[in-house]
CHARMM internal coordinates of N, CA and C (Angstrom, degrees):
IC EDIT
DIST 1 N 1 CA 1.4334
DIST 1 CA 1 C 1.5247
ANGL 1 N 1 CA 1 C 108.50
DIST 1 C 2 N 1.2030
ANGL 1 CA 1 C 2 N 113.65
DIHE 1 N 1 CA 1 C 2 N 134.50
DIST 2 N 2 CA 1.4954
ANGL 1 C 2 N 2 CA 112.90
DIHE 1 CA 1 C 2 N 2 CA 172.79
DIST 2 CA 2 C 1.7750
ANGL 2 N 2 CA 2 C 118.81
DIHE 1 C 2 N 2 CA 2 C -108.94
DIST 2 C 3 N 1.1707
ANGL 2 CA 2 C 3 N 100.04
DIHE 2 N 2 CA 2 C 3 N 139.39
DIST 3 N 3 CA 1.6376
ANGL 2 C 3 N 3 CA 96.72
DIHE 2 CA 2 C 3 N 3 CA -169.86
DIST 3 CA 3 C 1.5694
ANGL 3 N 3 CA 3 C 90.01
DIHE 2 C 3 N 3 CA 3 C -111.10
DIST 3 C 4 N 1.6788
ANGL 3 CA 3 C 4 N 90.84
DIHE 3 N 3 CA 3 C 4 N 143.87
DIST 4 N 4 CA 1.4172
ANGL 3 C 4 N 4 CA 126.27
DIHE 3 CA 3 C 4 N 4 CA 159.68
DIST 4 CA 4 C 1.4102
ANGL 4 N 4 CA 4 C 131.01
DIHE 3 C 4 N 4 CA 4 C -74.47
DIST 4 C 5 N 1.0757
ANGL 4 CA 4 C 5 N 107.39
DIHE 4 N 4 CA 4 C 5 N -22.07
DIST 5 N 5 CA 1.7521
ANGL 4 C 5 N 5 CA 133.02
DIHE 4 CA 4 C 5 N 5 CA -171.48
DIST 5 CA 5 C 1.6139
ANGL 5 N 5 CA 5 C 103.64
DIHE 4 C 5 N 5 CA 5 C -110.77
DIST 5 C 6 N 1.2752
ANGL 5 CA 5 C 6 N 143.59
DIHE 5 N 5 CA 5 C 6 N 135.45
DIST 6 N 6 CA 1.3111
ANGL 5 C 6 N 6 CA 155.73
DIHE 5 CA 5 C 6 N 6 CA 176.46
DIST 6 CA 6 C 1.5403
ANGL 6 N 6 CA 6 C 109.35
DIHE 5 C 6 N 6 CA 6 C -81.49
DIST 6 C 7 N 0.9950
ANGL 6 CA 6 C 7 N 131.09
DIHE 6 N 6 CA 6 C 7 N 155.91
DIST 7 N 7 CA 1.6250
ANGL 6 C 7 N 7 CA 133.57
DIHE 6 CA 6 C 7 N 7 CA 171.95
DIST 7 CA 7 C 1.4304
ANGL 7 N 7 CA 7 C 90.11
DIHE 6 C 7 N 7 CA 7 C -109.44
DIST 7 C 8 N 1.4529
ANGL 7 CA 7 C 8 N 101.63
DIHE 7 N 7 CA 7 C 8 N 139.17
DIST 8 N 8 CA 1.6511
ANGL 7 C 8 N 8 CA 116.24
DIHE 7 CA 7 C 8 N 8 CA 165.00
DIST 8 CA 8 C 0.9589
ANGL 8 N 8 CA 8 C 129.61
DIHE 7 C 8 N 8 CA 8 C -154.01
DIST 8 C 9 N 1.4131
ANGL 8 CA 8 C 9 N 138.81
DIHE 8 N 8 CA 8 C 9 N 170.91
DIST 9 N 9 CA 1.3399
ANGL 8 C 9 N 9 CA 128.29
DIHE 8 CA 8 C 9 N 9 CA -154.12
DIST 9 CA 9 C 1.6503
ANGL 9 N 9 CA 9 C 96.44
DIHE 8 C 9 N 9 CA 9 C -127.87
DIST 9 C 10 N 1.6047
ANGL 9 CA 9 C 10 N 104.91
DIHE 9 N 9 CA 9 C 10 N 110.04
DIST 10 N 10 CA 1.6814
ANGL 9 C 10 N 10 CA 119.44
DIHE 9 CA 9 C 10 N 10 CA -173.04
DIST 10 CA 10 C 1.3115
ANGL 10 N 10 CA 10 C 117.82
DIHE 9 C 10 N 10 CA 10 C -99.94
DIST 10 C 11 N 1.1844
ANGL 10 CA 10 C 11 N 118.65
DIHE 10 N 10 CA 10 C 11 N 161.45
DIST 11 N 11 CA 1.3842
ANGL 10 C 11 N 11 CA 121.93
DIHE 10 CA 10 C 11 N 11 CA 169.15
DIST 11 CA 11 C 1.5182
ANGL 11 N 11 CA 11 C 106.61
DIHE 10 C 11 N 11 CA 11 C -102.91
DIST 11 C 12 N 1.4235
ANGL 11 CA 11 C 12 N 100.16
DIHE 11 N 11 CA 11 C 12 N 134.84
DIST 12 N 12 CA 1.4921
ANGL 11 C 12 N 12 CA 104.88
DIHE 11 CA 11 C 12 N 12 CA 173.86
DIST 12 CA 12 C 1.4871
ANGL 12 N 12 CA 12 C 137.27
DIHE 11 C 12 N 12 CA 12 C -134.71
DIST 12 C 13 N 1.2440
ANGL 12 CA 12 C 13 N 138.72
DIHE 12 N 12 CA 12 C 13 N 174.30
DIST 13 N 13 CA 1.6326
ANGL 12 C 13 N 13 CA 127.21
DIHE 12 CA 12 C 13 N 13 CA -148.42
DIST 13 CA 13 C 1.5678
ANGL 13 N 13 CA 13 C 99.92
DIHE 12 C 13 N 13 CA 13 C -110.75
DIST 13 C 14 N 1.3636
ANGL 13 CA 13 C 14 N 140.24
DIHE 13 N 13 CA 13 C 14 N 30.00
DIST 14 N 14 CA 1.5840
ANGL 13 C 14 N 14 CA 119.57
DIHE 13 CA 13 C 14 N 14 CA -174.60
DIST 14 CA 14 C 1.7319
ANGL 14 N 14 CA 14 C 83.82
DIHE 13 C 14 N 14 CA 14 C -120.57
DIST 14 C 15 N 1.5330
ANGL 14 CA 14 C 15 N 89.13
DIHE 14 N 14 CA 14 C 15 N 152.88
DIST 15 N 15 CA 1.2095
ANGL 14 C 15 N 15 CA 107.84
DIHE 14 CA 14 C 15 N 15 CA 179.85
DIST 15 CA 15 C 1.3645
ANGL 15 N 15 CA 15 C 128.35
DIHE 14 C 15 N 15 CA 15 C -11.09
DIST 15 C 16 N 1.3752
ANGL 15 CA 15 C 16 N 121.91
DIHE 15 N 15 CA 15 C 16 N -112.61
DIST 16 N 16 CA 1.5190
ANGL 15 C 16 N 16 CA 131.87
DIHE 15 CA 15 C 16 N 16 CA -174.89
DIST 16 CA 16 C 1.5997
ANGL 16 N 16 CA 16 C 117.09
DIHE 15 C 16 N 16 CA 16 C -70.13
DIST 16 C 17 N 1.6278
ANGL 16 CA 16 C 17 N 101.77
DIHE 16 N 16 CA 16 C 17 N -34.69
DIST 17 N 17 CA 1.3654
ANGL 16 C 17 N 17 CA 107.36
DIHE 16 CA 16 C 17 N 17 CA 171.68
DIST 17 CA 17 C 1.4855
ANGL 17 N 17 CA 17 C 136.42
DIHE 16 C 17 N 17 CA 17 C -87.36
DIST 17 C 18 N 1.1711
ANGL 17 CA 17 C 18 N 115.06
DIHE 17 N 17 CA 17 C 18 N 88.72
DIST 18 N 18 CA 1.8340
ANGL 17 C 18 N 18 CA 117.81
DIHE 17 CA 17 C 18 N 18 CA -147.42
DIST 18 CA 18 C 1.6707
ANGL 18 N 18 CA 18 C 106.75
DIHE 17 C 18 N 18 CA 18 C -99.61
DIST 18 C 19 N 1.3159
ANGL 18 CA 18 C 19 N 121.51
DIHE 18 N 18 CA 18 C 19 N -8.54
DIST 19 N 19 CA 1.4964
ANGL 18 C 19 N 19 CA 109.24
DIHE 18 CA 18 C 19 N 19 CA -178.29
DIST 19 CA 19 C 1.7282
ANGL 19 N 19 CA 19 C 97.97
DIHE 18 C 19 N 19 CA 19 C -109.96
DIST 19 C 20 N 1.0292
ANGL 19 CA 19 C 20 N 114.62
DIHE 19 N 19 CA 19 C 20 N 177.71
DIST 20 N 20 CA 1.5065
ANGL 19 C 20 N 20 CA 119.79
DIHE 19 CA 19 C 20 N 20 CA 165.89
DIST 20 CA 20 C 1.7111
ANGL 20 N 20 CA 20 C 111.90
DIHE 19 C 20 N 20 CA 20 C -174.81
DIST 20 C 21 N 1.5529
ANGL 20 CA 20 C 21 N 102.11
DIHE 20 N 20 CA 20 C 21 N 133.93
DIST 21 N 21 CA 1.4576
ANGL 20 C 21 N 21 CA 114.15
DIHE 20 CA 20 C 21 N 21 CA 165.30
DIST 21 CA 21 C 1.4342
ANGL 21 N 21 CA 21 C 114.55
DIHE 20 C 21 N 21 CA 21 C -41.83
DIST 21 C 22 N 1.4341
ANGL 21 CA 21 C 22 N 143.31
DIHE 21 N 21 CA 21 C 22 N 153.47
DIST 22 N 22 CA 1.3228
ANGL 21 C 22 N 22 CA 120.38
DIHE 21 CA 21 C 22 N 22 CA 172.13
DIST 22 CA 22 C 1.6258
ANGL 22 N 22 CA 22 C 101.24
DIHE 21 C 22 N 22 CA 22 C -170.85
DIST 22 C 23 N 1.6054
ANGL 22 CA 22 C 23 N 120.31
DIHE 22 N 22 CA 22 C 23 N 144.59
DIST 23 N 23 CA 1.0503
ANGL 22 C 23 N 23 CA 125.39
DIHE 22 CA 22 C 23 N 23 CA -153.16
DIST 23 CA 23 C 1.8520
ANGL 23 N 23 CA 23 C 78.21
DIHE 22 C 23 N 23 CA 23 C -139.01
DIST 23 C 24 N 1.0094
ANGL 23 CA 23 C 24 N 106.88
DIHE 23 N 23 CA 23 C 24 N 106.68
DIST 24 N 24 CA 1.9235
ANGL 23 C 24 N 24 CA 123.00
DIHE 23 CA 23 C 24 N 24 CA 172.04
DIST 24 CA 24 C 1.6570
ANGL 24 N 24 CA 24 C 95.30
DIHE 23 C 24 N 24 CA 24 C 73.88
DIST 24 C 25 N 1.0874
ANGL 24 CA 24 C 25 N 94.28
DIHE 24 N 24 CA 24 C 25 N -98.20
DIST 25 N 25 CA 1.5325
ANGL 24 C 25 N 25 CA 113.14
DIHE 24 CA 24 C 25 N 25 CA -174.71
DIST 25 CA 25 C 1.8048
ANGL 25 N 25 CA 25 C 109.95
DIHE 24 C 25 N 25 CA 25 C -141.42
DIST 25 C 26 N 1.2523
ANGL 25 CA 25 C 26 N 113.99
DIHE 25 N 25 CA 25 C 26 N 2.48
DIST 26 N 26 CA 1.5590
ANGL 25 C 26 N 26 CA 105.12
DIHE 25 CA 25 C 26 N 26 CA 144.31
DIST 26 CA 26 C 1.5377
ANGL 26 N 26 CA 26 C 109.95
DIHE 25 C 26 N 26 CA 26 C -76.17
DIST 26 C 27 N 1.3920
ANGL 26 CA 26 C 27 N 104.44
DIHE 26 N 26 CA 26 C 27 N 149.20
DIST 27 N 27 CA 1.8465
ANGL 26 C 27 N 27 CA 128.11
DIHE 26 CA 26 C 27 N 27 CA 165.78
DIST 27 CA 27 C 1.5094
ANGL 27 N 27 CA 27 C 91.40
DIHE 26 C 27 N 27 CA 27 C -97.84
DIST 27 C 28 N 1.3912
ANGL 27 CA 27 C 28 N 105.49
DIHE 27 N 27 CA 27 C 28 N 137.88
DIST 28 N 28 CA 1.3977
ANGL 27 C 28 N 28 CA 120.97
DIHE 27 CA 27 C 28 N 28 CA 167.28
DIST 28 CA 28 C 1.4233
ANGL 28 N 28 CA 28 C 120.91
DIHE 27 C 28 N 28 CA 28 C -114.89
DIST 28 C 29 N 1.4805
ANGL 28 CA 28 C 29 N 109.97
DIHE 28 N 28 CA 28 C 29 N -42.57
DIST 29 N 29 CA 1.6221
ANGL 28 C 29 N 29 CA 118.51
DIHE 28 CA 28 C 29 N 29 CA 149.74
DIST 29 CA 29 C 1.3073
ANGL 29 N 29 CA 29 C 115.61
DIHE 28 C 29 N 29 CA 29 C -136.52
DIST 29 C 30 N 1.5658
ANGL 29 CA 29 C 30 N 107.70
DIHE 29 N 29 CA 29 C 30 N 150.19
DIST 30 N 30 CA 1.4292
ANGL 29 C 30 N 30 CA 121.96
DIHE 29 CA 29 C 30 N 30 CA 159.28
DIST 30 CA 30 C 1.6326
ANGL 30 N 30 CA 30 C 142.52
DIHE 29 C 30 N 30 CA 30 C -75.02
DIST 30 C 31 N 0.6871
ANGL 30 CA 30 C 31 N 164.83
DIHE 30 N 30 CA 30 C 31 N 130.65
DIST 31 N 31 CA 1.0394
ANGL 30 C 31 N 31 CA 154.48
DIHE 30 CA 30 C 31 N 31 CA -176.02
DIST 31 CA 31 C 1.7373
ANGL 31 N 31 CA 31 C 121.78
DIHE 30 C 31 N 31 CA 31 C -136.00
DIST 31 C 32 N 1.7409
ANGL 31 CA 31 C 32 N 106.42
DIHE 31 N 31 CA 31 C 32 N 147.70
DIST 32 N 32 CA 1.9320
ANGL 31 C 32 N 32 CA 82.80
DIHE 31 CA 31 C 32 N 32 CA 164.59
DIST 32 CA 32 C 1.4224
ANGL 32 N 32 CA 32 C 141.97
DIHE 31 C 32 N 32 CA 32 C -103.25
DIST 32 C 33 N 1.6114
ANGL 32 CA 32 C 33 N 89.13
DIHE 32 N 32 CA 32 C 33 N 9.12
DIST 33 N 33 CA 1.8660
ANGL 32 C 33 N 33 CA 85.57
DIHE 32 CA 32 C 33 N 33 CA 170.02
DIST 33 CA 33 C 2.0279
ANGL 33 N 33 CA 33 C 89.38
DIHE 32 C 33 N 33 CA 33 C -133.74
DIST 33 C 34 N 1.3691
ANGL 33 CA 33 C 34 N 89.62
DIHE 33 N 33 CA 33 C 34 N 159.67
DIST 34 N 34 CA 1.6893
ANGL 33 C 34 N 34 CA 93.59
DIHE 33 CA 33 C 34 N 34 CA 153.84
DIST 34 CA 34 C 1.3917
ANGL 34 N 34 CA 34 C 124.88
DIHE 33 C 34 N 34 CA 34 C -60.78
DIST 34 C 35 N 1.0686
ANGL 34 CA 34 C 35 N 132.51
DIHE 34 N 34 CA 34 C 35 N -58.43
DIST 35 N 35 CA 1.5558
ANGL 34 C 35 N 35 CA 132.31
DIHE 34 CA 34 C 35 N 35 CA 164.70
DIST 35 CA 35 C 1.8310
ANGL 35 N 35 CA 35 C 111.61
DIHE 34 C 35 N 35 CA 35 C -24.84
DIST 35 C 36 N 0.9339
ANGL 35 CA 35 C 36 N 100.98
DIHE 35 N 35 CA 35 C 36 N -76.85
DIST 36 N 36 CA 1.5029
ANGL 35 C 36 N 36 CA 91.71
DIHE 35 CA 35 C 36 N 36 CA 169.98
DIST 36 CA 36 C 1.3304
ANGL 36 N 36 CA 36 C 120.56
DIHE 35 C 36 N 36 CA 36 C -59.42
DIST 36 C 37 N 1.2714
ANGL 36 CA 36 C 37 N 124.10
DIHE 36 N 36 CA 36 C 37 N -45.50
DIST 37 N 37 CA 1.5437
ANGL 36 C 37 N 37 CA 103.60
DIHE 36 CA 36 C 37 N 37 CA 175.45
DIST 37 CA 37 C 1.9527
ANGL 37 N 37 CA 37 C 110.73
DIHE 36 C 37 N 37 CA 37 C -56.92
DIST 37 C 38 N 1.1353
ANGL 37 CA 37 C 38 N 135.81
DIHE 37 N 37 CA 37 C 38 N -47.62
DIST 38 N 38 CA 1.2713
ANGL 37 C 38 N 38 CA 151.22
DIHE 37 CA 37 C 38 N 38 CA 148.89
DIST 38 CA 38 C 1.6746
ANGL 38 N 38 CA 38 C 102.97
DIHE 37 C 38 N 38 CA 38 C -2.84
DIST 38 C 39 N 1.7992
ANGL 38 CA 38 C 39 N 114.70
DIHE 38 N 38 CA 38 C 39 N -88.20
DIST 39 N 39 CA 0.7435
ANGL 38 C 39 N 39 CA 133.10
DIHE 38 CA 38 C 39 N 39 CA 144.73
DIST 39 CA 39 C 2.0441
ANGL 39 N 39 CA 39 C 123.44
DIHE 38 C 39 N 39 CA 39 C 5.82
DIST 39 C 40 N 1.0437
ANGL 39 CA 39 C 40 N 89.92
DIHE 39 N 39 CA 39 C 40 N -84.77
DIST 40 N 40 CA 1.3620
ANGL 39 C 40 N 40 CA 115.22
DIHE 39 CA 39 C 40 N 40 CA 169.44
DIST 40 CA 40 C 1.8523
ANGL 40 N 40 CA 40 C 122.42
DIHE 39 C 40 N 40 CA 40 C -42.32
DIST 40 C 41 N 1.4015
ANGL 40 CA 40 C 41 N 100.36
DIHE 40 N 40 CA 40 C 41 N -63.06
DIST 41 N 41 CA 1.4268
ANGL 40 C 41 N 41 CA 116.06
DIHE 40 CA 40 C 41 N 41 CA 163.99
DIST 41 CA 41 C 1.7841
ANGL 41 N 41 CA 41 C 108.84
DIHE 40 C 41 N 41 CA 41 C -44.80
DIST 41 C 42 N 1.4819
ANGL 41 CA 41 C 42 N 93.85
DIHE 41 N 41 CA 41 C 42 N -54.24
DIST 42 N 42 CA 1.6912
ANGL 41 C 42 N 42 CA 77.64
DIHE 41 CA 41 C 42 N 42 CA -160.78
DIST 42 CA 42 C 1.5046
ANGL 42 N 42 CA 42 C 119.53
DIHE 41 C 42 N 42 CA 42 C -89.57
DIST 42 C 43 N 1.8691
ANGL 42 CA 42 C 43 N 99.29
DIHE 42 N 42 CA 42 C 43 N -7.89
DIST 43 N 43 CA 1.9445
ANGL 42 C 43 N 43 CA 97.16
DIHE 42 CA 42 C 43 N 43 CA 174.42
DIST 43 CA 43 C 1.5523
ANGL 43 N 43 CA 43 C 91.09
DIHE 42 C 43 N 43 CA 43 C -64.57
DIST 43 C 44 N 1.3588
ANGL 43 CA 43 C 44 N 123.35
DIHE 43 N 43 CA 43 C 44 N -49.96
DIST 44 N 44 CA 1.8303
ANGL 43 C 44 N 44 CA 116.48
DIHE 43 CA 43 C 44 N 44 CA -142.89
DIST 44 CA 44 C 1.3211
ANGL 44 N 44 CA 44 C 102.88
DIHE 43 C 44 N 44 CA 44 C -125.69
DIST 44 C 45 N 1.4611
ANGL 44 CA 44 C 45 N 116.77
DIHE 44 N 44 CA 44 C 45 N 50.98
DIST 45 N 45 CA 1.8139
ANGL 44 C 45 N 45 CA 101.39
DIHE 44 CA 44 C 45 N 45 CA 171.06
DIST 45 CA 45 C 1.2257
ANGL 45 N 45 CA 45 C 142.77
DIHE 44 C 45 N 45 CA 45 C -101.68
DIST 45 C 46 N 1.4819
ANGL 45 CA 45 C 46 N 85.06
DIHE 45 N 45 CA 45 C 46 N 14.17
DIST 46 N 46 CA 1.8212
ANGL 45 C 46 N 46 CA 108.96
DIHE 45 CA 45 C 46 N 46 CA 165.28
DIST 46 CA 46 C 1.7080
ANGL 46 N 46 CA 46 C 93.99
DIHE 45 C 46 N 46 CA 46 C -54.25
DIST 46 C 47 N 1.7660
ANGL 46 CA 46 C 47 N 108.13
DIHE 46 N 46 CA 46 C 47 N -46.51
DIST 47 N 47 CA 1.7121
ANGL 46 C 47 N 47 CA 116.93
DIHE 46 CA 46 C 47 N 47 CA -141.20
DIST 47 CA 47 C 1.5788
ANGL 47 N 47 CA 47 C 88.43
DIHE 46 C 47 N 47 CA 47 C -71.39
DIST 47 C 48 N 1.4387
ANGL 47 CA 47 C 48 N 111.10
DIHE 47 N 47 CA 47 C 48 N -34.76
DIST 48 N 48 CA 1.9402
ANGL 47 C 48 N 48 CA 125.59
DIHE 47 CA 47 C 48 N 48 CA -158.47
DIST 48 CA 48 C 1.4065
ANGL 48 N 48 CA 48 C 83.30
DIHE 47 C 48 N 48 CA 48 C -67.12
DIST 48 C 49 N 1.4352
ANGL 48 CA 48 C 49 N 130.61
DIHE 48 N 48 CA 48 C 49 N -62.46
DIST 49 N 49 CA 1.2900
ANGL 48 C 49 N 49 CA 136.69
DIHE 48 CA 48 C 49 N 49 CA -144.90
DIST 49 CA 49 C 1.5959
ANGL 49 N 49 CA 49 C 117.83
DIHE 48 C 49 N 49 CA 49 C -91.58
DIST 49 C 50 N 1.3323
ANGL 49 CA 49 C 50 N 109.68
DIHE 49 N 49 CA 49 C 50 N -12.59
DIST 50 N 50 CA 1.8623
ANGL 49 C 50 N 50 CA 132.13
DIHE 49 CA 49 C 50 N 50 CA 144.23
DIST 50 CA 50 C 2.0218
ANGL 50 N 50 CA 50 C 101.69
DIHE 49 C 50 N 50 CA 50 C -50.83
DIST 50 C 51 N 1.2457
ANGL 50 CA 50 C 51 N 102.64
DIHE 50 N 50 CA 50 C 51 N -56.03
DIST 51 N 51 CA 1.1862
ANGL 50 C 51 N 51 CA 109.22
DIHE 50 CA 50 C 51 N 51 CA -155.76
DIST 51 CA 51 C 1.7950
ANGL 51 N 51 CA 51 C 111.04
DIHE 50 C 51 N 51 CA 51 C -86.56
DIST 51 C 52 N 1.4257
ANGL 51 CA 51 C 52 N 114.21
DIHE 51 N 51 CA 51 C 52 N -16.76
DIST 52 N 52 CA 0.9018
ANGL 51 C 52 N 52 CA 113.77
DIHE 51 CA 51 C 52 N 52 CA -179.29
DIST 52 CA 52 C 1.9256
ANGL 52 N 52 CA 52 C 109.39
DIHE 51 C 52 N 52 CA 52 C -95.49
DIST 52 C 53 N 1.3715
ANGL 52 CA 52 C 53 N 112.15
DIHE 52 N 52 CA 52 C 53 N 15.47
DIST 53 N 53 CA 1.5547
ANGL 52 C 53 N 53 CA 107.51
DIHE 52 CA 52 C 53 N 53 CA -175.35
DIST 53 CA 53 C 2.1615
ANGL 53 N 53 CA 53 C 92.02
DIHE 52 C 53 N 53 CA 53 C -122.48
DIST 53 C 54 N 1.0571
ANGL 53 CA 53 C 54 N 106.26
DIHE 53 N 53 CA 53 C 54 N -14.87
DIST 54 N 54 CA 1.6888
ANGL 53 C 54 N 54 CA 120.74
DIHE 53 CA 53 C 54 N 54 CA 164.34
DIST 54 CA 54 C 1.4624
ANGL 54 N 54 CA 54 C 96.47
DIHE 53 C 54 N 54 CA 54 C -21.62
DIST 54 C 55 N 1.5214
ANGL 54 CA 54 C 55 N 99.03
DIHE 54 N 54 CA 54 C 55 N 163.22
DIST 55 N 55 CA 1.7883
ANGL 54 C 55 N 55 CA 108.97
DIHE 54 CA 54 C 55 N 55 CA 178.72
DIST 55 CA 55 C 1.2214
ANGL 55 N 55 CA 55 C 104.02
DIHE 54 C 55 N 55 CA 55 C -81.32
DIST 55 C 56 N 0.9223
ANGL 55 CA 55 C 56 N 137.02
DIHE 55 N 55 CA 55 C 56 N -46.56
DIST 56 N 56 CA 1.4837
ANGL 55 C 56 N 56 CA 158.53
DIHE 55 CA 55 C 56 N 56 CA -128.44
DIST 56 CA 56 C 1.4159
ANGL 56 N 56 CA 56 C 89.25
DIHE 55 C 56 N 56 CA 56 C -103.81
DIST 56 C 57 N 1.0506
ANGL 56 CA 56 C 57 N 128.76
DIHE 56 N 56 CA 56 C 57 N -55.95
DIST 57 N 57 CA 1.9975
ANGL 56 C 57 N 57 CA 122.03
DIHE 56 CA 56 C 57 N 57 CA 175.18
DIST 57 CA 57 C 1.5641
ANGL 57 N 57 CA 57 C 90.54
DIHE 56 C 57 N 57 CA 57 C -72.28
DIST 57 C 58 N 1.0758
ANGL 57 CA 57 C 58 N 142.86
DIHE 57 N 57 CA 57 C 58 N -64.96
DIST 58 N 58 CA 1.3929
ANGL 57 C 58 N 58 CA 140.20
DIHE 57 CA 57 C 58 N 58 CA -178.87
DIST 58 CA 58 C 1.4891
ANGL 58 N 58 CA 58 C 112.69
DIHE 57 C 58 N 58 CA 58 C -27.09
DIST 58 C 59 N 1.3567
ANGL 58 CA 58 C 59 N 120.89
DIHE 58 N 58 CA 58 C 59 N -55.64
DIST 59 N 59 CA 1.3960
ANGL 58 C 59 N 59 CA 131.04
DIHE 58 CA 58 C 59 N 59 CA 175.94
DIST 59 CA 59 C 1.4597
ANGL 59 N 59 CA 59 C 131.57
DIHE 58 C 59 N 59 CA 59 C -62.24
DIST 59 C 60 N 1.8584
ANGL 59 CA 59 C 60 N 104.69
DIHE 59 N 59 CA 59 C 60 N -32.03
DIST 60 N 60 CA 1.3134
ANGL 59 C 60 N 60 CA 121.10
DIHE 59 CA 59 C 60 N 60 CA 179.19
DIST 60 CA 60 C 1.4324
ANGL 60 N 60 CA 60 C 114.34
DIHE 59 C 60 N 60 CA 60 C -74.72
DIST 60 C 61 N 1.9066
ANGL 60 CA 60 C 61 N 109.58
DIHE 60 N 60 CA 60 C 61 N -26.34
DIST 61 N 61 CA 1.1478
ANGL 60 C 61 N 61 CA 123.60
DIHE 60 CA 60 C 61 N 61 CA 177.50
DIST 61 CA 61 C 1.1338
ANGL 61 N 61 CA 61 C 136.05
DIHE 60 C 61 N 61 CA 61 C -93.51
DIST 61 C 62 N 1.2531
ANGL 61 CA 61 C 62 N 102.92
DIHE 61 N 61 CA 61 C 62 N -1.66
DIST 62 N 62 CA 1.8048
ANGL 61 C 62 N 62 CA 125.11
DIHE 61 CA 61 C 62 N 62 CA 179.46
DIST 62 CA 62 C 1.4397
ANGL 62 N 62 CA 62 C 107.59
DIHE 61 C 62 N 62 CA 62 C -81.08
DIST 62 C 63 N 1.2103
ANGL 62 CA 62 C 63 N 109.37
DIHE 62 N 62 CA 62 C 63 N 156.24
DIST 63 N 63 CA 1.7587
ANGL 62 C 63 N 63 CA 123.18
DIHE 62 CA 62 C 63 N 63 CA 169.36
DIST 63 CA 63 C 1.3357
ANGL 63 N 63 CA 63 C 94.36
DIHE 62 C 63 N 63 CA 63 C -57.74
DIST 63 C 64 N 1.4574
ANGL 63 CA 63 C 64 N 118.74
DIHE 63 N 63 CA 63 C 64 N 143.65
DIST 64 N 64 CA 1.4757
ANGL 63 C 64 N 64 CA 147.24
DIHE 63 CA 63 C 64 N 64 CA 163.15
DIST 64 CA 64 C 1.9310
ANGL 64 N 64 CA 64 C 107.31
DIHE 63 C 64 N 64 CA 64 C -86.38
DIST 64 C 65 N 1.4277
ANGL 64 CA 64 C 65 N 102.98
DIHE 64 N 64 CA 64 C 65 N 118.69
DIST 65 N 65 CA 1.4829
ANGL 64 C 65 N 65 CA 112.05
DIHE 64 CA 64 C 65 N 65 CA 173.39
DIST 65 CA 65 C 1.8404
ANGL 65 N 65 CA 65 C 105.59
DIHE 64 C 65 N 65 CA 65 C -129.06
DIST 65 C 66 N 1.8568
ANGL 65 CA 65 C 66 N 100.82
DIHE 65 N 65 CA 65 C 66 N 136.41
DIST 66 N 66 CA 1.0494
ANGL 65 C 66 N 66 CA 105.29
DIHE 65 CA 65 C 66 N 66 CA 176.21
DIST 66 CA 66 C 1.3057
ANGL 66 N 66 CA 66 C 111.86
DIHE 65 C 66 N 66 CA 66 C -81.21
DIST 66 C 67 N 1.3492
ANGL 66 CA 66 C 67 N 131.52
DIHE 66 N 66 CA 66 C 67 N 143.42
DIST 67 N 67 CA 1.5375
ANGL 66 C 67 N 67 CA 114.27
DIHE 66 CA 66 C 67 N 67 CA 169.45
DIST 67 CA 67 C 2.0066
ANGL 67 N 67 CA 67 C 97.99
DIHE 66 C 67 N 67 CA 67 C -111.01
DIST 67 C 68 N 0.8638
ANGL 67 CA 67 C 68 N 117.34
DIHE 67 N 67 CA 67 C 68 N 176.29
DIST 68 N 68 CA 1.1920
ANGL 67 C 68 N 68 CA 122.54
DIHE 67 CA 67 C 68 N 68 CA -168.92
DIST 68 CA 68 C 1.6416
ANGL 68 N 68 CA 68 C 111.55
DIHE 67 C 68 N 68 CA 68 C -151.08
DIST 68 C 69 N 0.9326
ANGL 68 CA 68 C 69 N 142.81
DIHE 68 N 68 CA 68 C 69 N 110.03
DIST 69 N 69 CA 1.6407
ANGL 68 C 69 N 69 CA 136.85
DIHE 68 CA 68 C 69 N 69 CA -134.65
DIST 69 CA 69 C 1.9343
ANGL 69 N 69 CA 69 C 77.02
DIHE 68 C 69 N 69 CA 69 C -140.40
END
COOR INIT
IC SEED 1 N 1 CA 1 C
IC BUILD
C-alpha cells in the first residue's frame, strides 16, 4: 500500500500526553515524551503506516464539501 499522507512525530496540547504519532492532522497515538513516541514509530511502522492509509484518517484528511439537497 502506498500512502499519500506522511507519519510524523507532533507536538501536542492535552494534558500529560504532549507528543503524538500523526498522519495529516489525525493523531493516531499519544504519548509522553518524544523518545518514546520516536521509539515507537520506528519498532512498528508497518502498524503506524497500516493505520495511517485507514478510511477514517483518509476522511479526516480530505477536503470538506457542503452538499446542499
Amino acid at each position: 500500500m502506498t500512502n499519500a499522507i506522511k507519519l510524523n512525530i507532533a507536538k501536542v496540547s492535552n494534558r500529560g500526553n504532549k507528543f503524538a504519532i500523526v498522519a495529516g492532522c489525525s493523531i493516531i497515538r499519544k504519548f509522553k515524551t518524544v523518545d518514546a513516541a520516536k521509539k515507537e514509530l520506528n519498532e512498528n511502522s508497518s502498524f503506524y503506516e497500516y493505520w495511517a492509509g485507514s478510511v477514517s484518517v483518509s476522511v479526516d484528511n480530505s477536503s470538506k464539501i457542503e452538499v446542499i439537497c
